[in-house]
C-alpha positions in Angstrom: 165.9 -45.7 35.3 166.1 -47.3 32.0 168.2 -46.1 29.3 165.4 -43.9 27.3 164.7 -41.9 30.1 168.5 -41.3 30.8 169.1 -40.3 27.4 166.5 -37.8 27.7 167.6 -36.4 30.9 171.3 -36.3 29.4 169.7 -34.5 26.3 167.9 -31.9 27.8 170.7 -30.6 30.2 173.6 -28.3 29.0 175.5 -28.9 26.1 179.7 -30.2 26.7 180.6 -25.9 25.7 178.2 -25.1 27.9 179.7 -26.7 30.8 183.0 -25.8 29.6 182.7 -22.1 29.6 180.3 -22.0 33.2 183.6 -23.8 34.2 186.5 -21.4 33.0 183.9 -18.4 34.1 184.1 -19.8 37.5 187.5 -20.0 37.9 189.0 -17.3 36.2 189.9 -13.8 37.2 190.5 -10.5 35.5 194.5 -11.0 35.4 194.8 -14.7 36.9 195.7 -17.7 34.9 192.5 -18.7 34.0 191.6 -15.7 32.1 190.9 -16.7 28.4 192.8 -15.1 25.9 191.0 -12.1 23.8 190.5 -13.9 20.5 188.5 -17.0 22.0 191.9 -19.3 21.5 193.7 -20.7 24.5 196.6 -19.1 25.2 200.3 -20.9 24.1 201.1 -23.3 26.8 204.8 -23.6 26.9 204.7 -27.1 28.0 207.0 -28.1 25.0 209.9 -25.7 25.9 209.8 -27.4 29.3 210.2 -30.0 28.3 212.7 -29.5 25.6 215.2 -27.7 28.4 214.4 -30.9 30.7 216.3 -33.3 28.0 218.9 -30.8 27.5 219.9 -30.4 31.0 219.4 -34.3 31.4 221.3 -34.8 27.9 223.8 -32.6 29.6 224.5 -34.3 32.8 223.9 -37.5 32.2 226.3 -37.1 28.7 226.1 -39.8 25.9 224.3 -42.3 28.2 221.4 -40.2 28.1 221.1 -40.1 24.3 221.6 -43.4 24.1 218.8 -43.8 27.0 216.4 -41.3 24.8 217.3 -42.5 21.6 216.5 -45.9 22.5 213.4 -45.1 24.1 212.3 -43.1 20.9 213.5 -46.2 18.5 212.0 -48.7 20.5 208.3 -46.3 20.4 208.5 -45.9 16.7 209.0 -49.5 16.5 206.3 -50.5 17.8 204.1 -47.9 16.2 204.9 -49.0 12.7 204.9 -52.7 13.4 201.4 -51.7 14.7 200.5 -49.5 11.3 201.5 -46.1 11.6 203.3 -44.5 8.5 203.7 -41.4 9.1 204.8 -39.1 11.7 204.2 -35.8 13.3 208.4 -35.6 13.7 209.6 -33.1 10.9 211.0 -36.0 8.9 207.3 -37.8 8.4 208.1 -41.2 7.5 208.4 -43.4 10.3 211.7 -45.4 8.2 213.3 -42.1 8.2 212.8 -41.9 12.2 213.6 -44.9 12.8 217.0 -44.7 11.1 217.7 -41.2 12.9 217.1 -42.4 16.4 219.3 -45.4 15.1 222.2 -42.6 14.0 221.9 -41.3 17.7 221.8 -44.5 19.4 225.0 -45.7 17.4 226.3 -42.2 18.1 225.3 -42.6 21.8 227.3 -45.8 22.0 230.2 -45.1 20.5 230.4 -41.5 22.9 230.6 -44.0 25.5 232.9 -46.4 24.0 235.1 -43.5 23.9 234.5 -42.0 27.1 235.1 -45.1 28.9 238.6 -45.5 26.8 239.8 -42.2 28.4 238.5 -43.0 31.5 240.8 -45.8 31.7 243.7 -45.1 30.4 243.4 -47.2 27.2 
């Protein structure tokens, strides 16, 4: 087949929605998980919360080392993103400078927990 005649056949099938909707009306029921919500939107998916209480529990076992493990992670990902253009940020504080020096604040915070952590654990 040559690429005219595959562009036809792709054009004359159904549209992306199309395919979309045959797909959540075939796997949906009345009151399962699937069902779509009454005003046409998805419903919230609270993926976000999830993960939120994740960190936190992780944040809370794992003590400063974890903040200076997630800080770290976050400063070395905004890094990279504004040495590769990016400006702004979707983070409530927009500007990737002002990120950047937050997850710096936590990772210096982070440290210094377990500088002083690791003074009580041994007796100095």
């Amino acid at each position: 087949m040559d690429p005219a005649s595959n562009a036809r056949r792709i054009a004359g099938g159904p549209t992306p929605s199309q395919l979309v909707r045959r797909h959540a009306a075939a796997h949906s029921t009345p009151e399962g998980p699937g069902t779509p919500a009454p005003t046409g939107q998805a419903p919230y998916d609270s993926l976000r919360l999830c993960i939120f209480a994740t960190v936190a529990l992780l944040g809370w076992l794992a003590g400063p080392a974890a903040l200076v493990v997630f800080a770290g992670l976050g400063f070395a990902g905004y890094w990279k993103a504004r040495r590769r253009g990016l400006a702004r940020s979707k983070c409530l504080l927009r500007d990737t400078r002002l990120v950047l020096a937050y997850l710096g604040a936590l990772l210096a915070a982070g440290a210094y927990g377990i500088y002083v952590a690791a003074g009580q654990w041994l007796g100095v």
